[in-house]
Steps between C-alpha positions, in 0.01 A plus 500: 500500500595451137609844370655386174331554158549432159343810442552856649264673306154422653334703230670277224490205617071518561489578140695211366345323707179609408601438112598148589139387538462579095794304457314149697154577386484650154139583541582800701624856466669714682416923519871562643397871554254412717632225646156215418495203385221386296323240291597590115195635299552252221521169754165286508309581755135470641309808273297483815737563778467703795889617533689471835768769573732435792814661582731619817871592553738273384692294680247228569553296165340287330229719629369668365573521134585141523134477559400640099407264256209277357282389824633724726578887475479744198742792638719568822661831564851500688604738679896530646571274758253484787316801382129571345522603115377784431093548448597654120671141442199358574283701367674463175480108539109508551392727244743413219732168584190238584150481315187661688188447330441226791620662752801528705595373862772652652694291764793606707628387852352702772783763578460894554690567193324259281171574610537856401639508167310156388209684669587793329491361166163256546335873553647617190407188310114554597550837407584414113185296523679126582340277722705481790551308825790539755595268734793489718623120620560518923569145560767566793491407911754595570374786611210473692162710489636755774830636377352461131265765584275625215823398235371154547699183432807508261511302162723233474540151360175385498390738277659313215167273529295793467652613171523158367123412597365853361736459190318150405186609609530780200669263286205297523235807408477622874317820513629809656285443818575137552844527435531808779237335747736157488808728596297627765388123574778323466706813713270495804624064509856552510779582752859488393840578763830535421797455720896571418827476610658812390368806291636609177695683341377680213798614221619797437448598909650520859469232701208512735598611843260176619583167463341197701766339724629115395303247626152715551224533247236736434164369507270700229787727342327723287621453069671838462678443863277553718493417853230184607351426809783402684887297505565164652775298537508283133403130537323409188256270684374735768494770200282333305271425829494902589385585127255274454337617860461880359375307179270295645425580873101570499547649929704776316258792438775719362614234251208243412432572184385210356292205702481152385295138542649204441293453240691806313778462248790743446721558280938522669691706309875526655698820288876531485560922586805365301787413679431190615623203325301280332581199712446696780139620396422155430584384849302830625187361293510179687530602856221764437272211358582261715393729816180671311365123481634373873372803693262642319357214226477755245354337141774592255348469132848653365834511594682813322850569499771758350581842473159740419582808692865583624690760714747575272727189632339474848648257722122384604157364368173480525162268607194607321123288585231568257191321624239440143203611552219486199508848285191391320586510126427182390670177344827557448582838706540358866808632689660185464459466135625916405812373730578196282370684175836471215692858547748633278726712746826438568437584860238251547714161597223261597522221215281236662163448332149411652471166391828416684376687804149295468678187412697505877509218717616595850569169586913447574648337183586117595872513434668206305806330656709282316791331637731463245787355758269199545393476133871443369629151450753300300637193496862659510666319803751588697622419869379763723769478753758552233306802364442652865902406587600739133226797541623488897841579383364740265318705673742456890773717249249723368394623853908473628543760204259718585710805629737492185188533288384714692800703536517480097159613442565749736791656296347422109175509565201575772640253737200250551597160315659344765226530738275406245726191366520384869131573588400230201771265594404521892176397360537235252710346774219515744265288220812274465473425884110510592405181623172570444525480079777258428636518200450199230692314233318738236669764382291701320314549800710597752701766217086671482487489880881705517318744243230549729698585768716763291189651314401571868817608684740622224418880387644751262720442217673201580162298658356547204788363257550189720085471523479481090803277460397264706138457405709465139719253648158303609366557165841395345496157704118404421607520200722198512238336691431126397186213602832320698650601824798663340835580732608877428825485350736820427425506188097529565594762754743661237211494201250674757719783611621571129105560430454688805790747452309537131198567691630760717677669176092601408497724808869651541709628220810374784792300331863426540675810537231702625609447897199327609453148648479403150866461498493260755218318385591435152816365544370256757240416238714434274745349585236236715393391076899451408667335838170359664742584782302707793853626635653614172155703459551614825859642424352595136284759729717567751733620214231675330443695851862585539505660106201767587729701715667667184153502360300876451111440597306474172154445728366495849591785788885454431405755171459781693727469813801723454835448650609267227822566558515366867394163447506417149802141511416484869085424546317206313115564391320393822231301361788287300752438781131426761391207180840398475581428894164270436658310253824417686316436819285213290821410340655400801245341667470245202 
């Protein structure tokens, strides 16, 4: 359970947090005494408006003042974390934060606390003469009809649909009595469960006593910590499959809420309590939808994603289903069509429009494969025997060195070079030897197979540097390419590498100096353009390898390794002393 905070002070940290939504949307306001956000008197708005006031404990951001703003709410009342504001808060929010002369609907989540000081205030709103209409979202299963007894079903994250359907509906001119008959509507289609790994921890108090053991989950965790139906044993795959039974299951009188045809089309809304990572949620979205159309073919019309209605930072989520049914308003006011309606809340993170929705094709996507291998040629010729006898050599020392790199790495940096240098050179070697593609007299073409080959092996740092200089090394040669057959002479070879060490200079600040395998590379480089000599380069690098042990790291892992002292005039940089073993090994082989 994550106990730590940035804030101790649960009272001061739901007020700046509630004075942060003025900060993102400058058409609101914030009463600080009474803890409500609302729509400012001077922002347009519909003169017309029914107004929608929501509220609940906080803790559950962006709900549920996260939910005010053009389309959507015009006030939510917060309360401290997890518990009901007070029904003066809200009274004070009805009668004198929103407008009233077309009513007001007043909307919490369907909990004991909630229901009685919401309640509380709707009475006193009708009292002072304002048309008024409570409702209280229950979209939960997760506890069924028996142990929910006359309380009823909890509210959870489904009920973000409700507030955004009702909000558009008065956005749009919505009467009072269509806007609280299509909560009603729209409540009686929809069955949400949540399930987490751990309960939280809410700041500024003790620990709970009850925590759910590692590797178990509970199925239908309640949003304020809540025991759910029941734990299991956490395997993402069989969770999903238990929570979309209770969801879905029409043989379960206790929880079959809402039937369906497969004529009927739903909207899938998956909610981040919010501790679950993004990339996590995402993967949770596509297991869910992939078994809600395998075993049950449910028509999904949207796909909504993100964090609506949290637990503080619940480990945990939850699967909503809203099946659309026809309210009966007329053009323009379906379910489907309030959903999609333009909102201007920062809570509300669904940014894809109708017409892309309209516009899908569910066809898959015929994916485009070019070989670029097979689409490089030159007329650059050289023997291929005498280029696989060098790059043997080559890369026979670069896997013999291994363990010093290795050992190197291990010392001056995080110790995986070696394997990594090796792991390419095992590779290229296996190319070099596969009967099955010889190599030819073209050398342009076999240097873009080798890149293929490291682009697809070689990882990390050091894959990547070798992957960019050589595809600028094949650049560098095409360059030079001619109508002729043309032999490859050190001094074509020489002219491509100078313009792929230029190339490489675009994407690492790494120079002489800096303890990198620049130092070997250069002076191999460069010396190749002087001599034309493959050997004296060789040496050139070798030399250039031996220098970086009295070097301080300027870039790479080396920076922030300590222990300078202990190996500073004893280790060379890894990655130069792996490039520069290469280079003898072709050396000698020549």
């Amino acid at each position: 359970m994550q106990t730590k905070h940035f804030f101790t002070d649960p009272n001061h940290l739901v007020l700046t947090a509630l004075n942060s939504l003025t900060l993102t949307n400058p058409s609101l306001a914030l009463d600080k005494e009474n803890k409500i956000v609302f729509r400012r008197p001077d922002a347009p708005r519909n003169p017309n408006k029914v107004s929608i006031v929501t509220g609940g404990g906080s803790g559950h951001e962006p709900a549920f003042a996260g939910f005010v703003g053009h389309g959507l709410c015009d006030a939510s009342v917060a309360g401290t974390i997890f518990a009901s504001p007070s029904a003066e808060q809200i009274r004070r929010a009805v009668i004198d934060r929103v407008p009233t002369e077309h009513g007001v609907l007043i909307i919490p989540m369907n909990y004991t606390g909630d229901v009685l000081n919401f309640g509380m205030a709707a009475e006193k709103s009708r009292a002072a003469g304002i048309q008024t209409e409570f409702f209280a979202i229950n979209d939960d299963v997760g506890v069924g009809r028996v142990k929910g007894g006359k309380v009823g079903r909890r509210g959870i994250g489904g009920g973000v649909l409700i507030l955004k359907m009702v909000g558009a509906l008065a956005e749009a001119g919505g009467s009072l009595e269509e806007v609280y008959a299509l909560a009603q509507l729209a409540n009686a289609n929809l069955v949400s469960l949540g399930s987490s790994l751990e309960h939280v921890h809410v700041p500024g108090r003790g620990v709970p006593e009850d925590t759910i053991p590692h590797g178990e989950v509970e199925v239908g965790m309640g949003i304020h910590n809540e025991p759910g139906s029941h734990r299991v044993k956490f395997n993402l795959v069989e969770l999903v499959e238990s929570m979309l039974l209770q969801l879905l299951d029409h043989n379960d009188p206790d929880r079959c809420y809402v039937t369906r045809k497969p004529e009927d089309k739903f909207v899938l809304l998956i909610n981040n309590l919010g501790g679950v990572s993004p990339l996590e949620l995402a993967g949770i979205t596509d297991e869910v939808h992939r078994q809600l159309q395998r075993d049950y073919q449910v028509n999904m019309v949207r796909v909504i994603q993100g964090t609506f209605l949290t637990s503080l930072n619940g480990l945990g989520f939850s699967i909503s289903l809203m099946k659309l049914v026809d309210p009966g308003f007329g053009p323009g006011k379906s379910m489907l069509e309030l959903l999609d309606a333009p909102a201007q809340a920062v809570g509300w993170s669904a940014p894809i429009p109708s017409s892309t929705w309209d516009n899908r094709i569910n066809n898959p996507v015929e994916l485009k494969t070019s070989n670029l291998v097979e689409d490089i040629h030159s007329n650059l010729q050289l023997d291929p025997s005498i280029l696989k006898k060098v790059l043997t050599g080559g890369l026979t020392r670069v896997i013999r060195a291994e363990p010093d790199v290795t050992r190197f790495d291990t010392i001056v940096g995080d110790g995986d070079c070696g394997i990594g240098l090796a792991r390419g050179a095992e590779a290229i070697l296996a190319l070099l030897n596969d009967p099955s593609t010889p190599l030819t007299s073209d050398v342009v073409a076999t240097l873009a197979r080798i890149v293929s080959v490291v682009e697809n092996v070689m990882d990390g740092t050091s894959g990547a540097i070798y992957a960019i200089f050589l595809n600028a090394l094949a650049h560098g040669l095409r360059a030079q390419d001619g109508d002729a057959p043309t032999p490859v002479t050190a001094g074509i070879w020489a002219t491509a590498l100078q313009s792929a060490v230029s190339a490489l200079a675009k994407y690492t600040p790494a120079k002489r100096g800096d303890r990198t395998l620049v130092d070997a590379l250069d002076p191999f480089v460069e010396t190749l353009a002087e001599t034309g000599e493959v050997k004296v380069a060789a040496a050139a690098a070798q030399m250039g390898t031996e220098e970086t042990k009295a070097m301080k790291a300027s870039l790479g892992r080396s920076v922030y390794v300590g222990g300078e002292g202990e190996w500073v005039g004893k280790i060379p940089d890894p990655g130069a002393y792996g490039l520069s073993e290469f280079l003898s090994g072709m050396a000698e082989a020549i």
